[in-house]
N, C-alpha and C positions, 0 to 999 in steps of 0.2 A: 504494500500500500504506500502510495507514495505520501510525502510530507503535504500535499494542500489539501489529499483525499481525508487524511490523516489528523489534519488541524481542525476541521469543523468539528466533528463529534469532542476533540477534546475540550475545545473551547464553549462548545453548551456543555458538558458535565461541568465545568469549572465555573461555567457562570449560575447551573443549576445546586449545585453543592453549596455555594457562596451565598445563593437568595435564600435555600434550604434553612441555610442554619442560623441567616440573620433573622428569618421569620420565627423561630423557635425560638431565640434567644430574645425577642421582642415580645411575645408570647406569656413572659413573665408576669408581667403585669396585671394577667387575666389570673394567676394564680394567687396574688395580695385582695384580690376583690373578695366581696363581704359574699359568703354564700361556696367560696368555692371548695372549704372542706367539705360541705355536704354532697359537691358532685363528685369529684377524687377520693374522699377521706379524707382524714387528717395526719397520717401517716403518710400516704401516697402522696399529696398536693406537698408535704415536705422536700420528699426522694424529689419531683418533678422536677422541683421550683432547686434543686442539688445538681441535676443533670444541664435543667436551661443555662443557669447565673454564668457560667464560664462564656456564652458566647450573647450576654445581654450587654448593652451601653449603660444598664444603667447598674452601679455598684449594686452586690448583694445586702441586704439587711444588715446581715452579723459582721459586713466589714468595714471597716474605719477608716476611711484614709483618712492621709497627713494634713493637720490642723495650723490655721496661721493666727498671732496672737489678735483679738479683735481689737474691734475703732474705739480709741481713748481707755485702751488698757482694760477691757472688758474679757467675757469667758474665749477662749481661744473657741475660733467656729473653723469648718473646712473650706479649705482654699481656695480659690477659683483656678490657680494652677495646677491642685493635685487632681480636683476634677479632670482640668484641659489636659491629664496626664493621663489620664484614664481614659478619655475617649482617644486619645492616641493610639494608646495600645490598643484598642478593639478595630480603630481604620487597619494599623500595623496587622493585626489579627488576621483579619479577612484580606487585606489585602498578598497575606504569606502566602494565606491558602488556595486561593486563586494561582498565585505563582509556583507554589510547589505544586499542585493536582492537574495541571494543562501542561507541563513536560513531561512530567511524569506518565500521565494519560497518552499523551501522544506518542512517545516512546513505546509504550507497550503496544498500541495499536497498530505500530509500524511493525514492531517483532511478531507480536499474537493478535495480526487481524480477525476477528472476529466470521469467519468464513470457512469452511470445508472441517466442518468438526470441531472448529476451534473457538465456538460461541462461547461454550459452556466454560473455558479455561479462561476466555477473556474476562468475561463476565467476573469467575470470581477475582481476577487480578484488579480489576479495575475497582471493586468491593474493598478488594484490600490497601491499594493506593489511597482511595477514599480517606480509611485509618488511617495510616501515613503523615495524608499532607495534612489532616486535622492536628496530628501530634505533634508536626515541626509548626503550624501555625504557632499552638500558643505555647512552643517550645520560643519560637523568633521573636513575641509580644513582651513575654513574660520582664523580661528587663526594665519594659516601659511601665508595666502594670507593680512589679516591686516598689518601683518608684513612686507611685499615687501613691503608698501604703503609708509612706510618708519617714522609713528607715530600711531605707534601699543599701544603706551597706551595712548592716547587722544581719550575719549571717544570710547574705547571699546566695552563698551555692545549696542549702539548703531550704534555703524561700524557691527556687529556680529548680528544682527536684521536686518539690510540693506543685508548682506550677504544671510541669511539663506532666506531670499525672491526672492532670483533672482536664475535662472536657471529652472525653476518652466516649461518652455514650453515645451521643447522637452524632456523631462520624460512622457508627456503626450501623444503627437504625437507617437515616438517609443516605448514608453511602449505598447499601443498594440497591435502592431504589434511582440513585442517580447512575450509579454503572448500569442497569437495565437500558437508560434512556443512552446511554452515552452507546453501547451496544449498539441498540436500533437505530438512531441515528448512522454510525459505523458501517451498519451492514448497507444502508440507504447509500451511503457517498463508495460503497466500493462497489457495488454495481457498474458492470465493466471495464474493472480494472484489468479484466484479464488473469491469469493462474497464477497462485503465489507460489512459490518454493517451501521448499519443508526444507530440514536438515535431515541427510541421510544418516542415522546414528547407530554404531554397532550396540545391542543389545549389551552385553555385559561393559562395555563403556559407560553407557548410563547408568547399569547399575552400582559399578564402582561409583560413579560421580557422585548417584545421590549419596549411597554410603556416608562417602566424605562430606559431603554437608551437611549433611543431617549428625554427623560426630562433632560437629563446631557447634550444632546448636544443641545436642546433647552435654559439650562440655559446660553452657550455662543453665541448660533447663537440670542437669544430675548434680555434676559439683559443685556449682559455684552455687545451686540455690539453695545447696546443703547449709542448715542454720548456723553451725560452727563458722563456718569456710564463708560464710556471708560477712558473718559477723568480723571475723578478721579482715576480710577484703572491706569491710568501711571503716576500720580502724588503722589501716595500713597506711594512707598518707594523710597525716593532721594537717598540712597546708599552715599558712599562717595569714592576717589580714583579712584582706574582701575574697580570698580565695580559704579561706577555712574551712573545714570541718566537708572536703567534699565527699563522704563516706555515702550520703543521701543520694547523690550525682551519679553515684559510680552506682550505686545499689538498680537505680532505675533504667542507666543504660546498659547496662550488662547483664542482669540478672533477671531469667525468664519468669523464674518462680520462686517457692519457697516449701521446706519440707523439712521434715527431721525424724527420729525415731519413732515407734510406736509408743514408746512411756507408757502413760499410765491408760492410751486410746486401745479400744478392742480391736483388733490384728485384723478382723475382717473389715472394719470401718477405716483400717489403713490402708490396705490392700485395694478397695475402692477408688478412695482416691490418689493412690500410684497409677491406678489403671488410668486414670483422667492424663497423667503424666504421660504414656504411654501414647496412648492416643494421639498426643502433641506428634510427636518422634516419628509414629506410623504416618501421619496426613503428608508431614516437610517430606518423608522417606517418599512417599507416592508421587508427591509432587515436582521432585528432583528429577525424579524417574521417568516421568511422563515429559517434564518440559525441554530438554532438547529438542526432541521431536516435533513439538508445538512449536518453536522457534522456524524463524524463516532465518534467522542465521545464530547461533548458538556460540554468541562471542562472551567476554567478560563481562561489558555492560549489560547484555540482555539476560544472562545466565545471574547476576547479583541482584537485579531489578525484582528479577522471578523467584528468587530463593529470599526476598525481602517481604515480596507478597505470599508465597509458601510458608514461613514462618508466621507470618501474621496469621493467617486463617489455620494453622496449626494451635494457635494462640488460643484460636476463637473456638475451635473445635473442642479443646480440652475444656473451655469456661463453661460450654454449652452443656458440655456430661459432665459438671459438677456441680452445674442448678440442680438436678433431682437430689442428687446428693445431698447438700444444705436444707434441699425442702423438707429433711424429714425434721426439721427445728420446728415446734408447732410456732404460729402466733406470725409467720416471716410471709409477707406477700412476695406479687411476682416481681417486683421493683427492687425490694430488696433484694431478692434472689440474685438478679440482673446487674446488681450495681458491680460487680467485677467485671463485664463485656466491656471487651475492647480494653482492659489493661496488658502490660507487658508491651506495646506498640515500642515505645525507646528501644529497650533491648531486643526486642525482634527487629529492627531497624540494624543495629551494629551488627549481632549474630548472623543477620542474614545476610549481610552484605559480604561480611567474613566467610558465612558458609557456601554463596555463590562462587567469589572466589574460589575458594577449597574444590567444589562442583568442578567450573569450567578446566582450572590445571588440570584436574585429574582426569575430565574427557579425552581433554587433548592431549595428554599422555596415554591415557589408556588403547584411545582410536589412532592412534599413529601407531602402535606398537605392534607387530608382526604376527599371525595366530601361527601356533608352535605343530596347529595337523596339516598346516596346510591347505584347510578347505575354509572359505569366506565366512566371517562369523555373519551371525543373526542382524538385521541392519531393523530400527524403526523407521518409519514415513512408508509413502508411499510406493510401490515399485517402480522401477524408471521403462520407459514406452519402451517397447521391442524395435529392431528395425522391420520395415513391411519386406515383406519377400521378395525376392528378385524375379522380376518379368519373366513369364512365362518365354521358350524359343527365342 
């Protein structure tokens, strides 16, 4: 697909994503009106009004910005420049996510057109970009929004680890609802473009590849989210200054999960949710597997882009089998249930770009390397056309 068939669908997801979640984040305001615990609850209209605040203009309730002393020495009131700080960060905000989700989109589009079986695979990358560009949005705002709080250098890098974790919900909710549209749009502008290429890929190439990526994102979802080994990895560099204490930092970009022995939990109630863990490991594993073949060229950038998106819905797959799990908590609705979808996005971000990496080397070592019988290994895509026979006489 080329880059202007290419552009239009990215550029409605990007501008459909962006109106998505300004409408939801404006939305807020219908949740402070008199009346609206009885339509949500009052439990639920909390969670809602928890999920929207990260991407409203207007500050949440319980936060404070930074206070300037009043006129003729009177009770210190809020600023009009930590306000003007505030709505900064939210232009900043949306203006990221636009910019991160319309490369990002179009890139994928151009590797995994959405055509000849490869609906279903765009479809979820474009889901998972979705998360993505919502995480580095109010990962890129977060500095301006510290600043309304009104002690933007006290403890920094973990105000900016607390940031980059929240907003994490409806990226997930309308992301796909917007890669659907970005899809359909997609398939409308490649209409006679003519045959795409597949990557011709030897079967056990891919399989090593995924292996190998999927062992970079098991080195964070196994060890590093082991409780000991966490715990050391944020205690390991104290920093000093406006760069202190980045233990928070590291913990959310690196760290898939979190886990530890059985103690005093019954062995089947652990065992459960290890399987949730598992499940992560198995989707990236399938996912590795299958996408060289879905690439129209299975280079580094396309192969890390995909194992960024692979990781992510590996994410999402494990949080999804451990909603039943927590549901057996009596008194816990389905919001609360919900409220962990779509975390881990940070460290699925770095792991998967590391284990794209890890992926593509070991392709191109693997499929370059000579088979030891002699006879052509197993290739994924499609067969390549025969020549026609030669004229009769």
């Amino acid at each position: 697909m080329t880059y202007r068939r290419a552009a239009i669908p990215a550029l409605v997801g990007g501008l459909l994503l962006t109106a998505l979640l300004w409408w939801a984040g404006a939305s807020t305001q219908a949740l402070h009106l008199p009346g609206s615990s009885g339509v949500f609850g009052g439990q639920s209209a909390v969670d809602l009004d928890r999920w929207l605040a990260p991407w409203s203009y207007d500050p949440p309730a319980g936060v404070q910005l930074g206070t300037e002393p009043g006129a003729s020495g009177g009770a210190p009131a809020t600023g009009a420049r930590y306000l003007s700080l505030w709505t900064t960060a939210m232009q900043i905000r949306y203006g990221a996510l636009l910019a991160c989700f319309v490369p990002g989109a179009l890139f994928l589009l151009r590797r995994l057109p959405p055509v000849r079986g490869r609906t279903t695979a765009a479809l979820l990358a474009l889901w998972a970009w979705a998360m993505v560009a919502g995480t580095l949005a109010v990962t890129v705002s977060a500095p301006w929004l510290i600043a309304a709080l009104g002690h933007g250098s006290y403890r920094f890098l973990p105000q900016l680890a607390a940031v980059s974790a929240s907003g994490r919900q409806m990226p997930v909710l309308l992301g796909l609802f917007t890669a659907a549209v970005t899809v359909a749009v997609a398939r409308i502008t490649a209409k006679g473009a003519g045959p795409l290429p597949r990557e011709a890929v030897p079967a056990r190439a891919a399989r090593l590849a995924a292996t190998a990526g999927t062992g970079v994102v098991a080195l964070s979802l196994v060890v590093l989210s082991y409780q000991p080994v966490t715990a050391a990895l944020q205690s390991a560099l104290p920093g000093g200054g406006l760069l202190s204490e980045p233990g928070d930092l590291l913990r959310e970009w690196l760290v898939l999960g979190a886990w530890a022995g059985p103690a005093g939990a019954p062995a089947g109630d652990w065992l459960l949710y290890r399987c949730a863990d598992a499940v992560v490991l198995v989707v990236v594993w399938w996912a590795l597997r299958r996408l060289p073949a879905l690439l129209t060229r299975a280079g580094v950038p396309a192969m890390a882009v995909g194992a960024v998106c692979a990781t992510v819905l590996g994410l999402l797959a494990g949080q999804l089998v451990r909603m039943p799990l927590d549901g057996r908590v009596q008194g816990r609705g389905l919001l609360q249930l919900a409220a962990g979808i779509g975390g881990g996005v940070p460290a699925a971000l770095t792991c998967g770009l590391l284990a794209g990496v890890a992926a593509a080397a070991t392709l191109r070592a693997a499929a370059g390397r000579p088979q030891g019988t002699g006879a052509p290994a197993p290739v994924q895509g499609p067969p390549r056309p025969q020549d026609p026979p030669p004229a009769a006489g």
